[in-house]
C-alpha positions in Angstrom: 0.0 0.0 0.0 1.4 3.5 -0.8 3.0 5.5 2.2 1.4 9.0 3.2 1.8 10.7 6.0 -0.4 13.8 8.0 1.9 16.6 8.9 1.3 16.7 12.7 2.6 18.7 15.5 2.2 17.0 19.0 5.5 17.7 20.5 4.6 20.9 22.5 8.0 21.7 23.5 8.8 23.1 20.2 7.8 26.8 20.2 5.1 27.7 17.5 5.8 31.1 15.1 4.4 34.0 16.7 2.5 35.6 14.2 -1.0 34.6 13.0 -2.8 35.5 9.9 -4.3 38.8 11.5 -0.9 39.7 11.7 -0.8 39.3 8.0 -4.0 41.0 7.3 -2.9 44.4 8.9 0.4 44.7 7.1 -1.1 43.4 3.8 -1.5 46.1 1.1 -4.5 47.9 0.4 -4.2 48.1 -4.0 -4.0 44.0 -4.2 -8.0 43.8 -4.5 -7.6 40.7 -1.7 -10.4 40.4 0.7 -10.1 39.6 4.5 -11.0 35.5 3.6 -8.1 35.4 1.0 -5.9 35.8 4.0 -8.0 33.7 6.7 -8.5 31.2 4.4 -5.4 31.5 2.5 -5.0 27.6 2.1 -8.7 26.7 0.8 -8.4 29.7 -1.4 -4.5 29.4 -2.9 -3.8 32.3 -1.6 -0.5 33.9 -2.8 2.1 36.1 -0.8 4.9 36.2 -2.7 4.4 39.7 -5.1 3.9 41.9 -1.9 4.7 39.7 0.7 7.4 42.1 3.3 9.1 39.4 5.9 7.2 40.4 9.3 9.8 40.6 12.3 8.0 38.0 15.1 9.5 35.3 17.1 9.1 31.9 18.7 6.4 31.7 21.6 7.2 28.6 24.1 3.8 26.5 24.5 2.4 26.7 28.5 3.3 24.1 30.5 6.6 23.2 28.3 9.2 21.5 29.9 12.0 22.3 27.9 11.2 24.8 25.2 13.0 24.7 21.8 12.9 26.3 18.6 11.9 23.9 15.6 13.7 23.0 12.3 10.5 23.2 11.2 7.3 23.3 12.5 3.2 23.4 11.3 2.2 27.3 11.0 -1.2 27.6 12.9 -2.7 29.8 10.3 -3.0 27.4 7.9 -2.2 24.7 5.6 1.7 25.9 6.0 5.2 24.9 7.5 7.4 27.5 8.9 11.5 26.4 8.3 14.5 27.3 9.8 17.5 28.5 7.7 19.0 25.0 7.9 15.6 23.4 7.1 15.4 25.5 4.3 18.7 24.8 2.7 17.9 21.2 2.6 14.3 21.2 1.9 14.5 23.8 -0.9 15.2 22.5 -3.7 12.1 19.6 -3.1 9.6 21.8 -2.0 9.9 25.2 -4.4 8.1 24.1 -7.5 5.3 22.9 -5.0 4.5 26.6 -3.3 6.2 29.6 -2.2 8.9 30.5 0.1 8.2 33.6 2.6 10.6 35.0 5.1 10.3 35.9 8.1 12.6 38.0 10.6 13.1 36.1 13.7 14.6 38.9 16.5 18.3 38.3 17.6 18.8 36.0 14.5 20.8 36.9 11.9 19.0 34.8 8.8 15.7 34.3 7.9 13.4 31.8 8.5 10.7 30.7 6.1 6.8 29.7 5.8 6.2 27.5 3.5 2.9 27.8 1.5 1.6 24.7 0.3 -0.1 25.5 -2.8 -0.3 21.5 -4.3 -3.0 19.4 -4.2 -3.8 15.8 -4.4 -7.6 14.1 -4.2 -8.2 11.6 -1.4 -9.2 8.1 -2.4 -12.8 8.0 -1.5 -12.6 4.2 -0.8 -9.9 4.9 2.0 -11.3 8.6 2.9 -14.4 8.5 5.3 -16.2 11.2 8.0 -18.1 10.7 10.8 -21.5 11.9 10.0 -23.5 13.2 13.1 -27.2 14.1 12.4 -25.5 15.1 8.8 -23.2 17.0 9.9 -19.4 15.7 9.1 -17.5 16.0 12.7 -14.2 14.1 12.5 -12.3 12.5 9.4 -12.4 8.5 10.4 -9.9 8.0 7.4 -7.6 9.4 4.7 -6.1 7.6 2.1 -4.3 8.4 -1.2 -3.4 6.7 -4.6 0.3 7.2 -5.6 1.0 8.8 -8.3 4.3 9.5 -10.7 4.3 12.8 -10.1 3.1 13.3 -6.6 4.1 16.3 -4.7 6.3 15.6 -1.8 3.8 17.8 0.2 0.1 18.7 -0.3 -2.8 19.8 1.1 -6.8 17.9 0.1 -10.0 19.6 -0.6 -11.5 16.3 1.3 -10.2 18.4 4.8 -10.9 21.5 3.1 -7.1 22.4 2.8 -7.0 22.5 6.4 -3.8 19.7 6.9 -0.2 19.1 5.4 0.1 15.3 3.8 3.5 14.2 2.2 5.1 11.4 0.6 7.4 8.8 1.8 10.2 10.4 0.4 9.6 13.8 2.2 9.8 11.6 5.1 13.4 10.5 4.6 14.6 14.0 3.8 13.3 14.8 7.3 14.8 11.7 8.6 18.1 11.7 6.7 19.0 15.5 7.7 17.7 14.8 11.1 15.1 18.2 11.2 13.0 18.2 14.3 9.7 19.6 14.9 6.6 17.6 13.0 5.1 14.5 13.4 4.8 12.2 10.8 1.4 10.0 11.2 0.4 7.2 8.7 -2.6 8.0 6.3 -5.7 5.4 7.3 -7.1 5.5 10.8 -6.9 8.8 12.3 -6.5 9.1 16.4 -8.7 11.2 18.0 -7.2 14.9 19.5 -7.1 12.4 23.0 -5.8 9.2 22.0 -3.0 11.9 20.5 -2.9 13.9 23.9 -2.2 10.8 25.8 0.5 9.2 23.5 2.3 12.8 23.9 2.5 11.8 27.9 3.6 8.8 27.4 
């Protein structure tokens, strides 16, 4: 069976980005015609930065309760379907993930280079015989399942309109470039079942 993998970040000692997509929407020019949902919903919408994007100055926010805070190779940005790089992650990752999105930068204070967001802008459908919600009084609550067919010319990392473009999926081989240059940060979790947000919580503990 083909390997994916969902993006995941469960290990809350590595700091998250702070700067959100309100951060984005102040700073963002006023002659691009882009309404307020093209930058809250940036990944359902391909939203792109690049053309006037000007890198922010933010920093890393430690998590509440972290034991030992530390700042990420690379890490899930919480405004979307995103990753956020350091320079080192960057460097290596580059050259696999350009044609697949855009690079951003962003100023980190007391750091010299940049780091990057990563905007996912593939896309690749879910296999509807491995794909399934859990439909409550129809409404669709909680993906069950994901699945995916490979494909010659898959994208190392994507994003699915069956989540609405709200998660990060990749390929094995973006799984060994993490591996291989040993970049910390993300969880990789196997495409098929997906744990619920507690069964997750308690395997962090443990």
């Amino acid at each position: 069976m083909p390997s994916f993998y969902a993006i995941k970040y469960t290990d809350y000692d590595y700091m998250m980005l702070s700067l959100d997509a309100m951060d984005i929407i102040r700073k963002a020019p006023r002659d691009q015609g882009l309404e307020f949902d093209d930058i809250m919903s940036f990944s359902s919408r391909d939203t792109q930065f690049s053309s006037w994007w000007r890198a922010p100055e933010t920093s890393f926010i430690p998590n509440s309760g972290a034991r030992n805070p530390r700042v990420p190779d690379i890490v899930i940005w919480q405004a979307g379907a995103a990753l956020v790089l350091s320079p080192k992650a960057k460097r290596l990752l580059g050259y696999l993930l350009q044609p697949y999105g855009e690079f951003l930068p962003v100023r980190i204070m007391n750091e010299s280079d940049p780091y990057w967001i990563f905007n996912c802008l593939s896309r690749k459908d879910a296999d509807p015989t491995l794909s399934a919600w859990d439909n409550v009084g129809g409404a669709s609550l909680n993906i069950l399942s994901i699945g995916f067919q490979e494909e010659a010319n898959d994208p190392p990392v994507f994003k699915t309109e069956f989540d609405n473009s709200t998660s990060l999926y990749c390929t094995e081989r973006f799984k060994r470039a993490l591996e291989d240059f040993d970049l910390k940060g993300v969880t990789l979790s196997p495409c098929g079942a997906i744990a619920s947000l507690d069964e997750e919580i308690q395997n962090i503990g443990n």
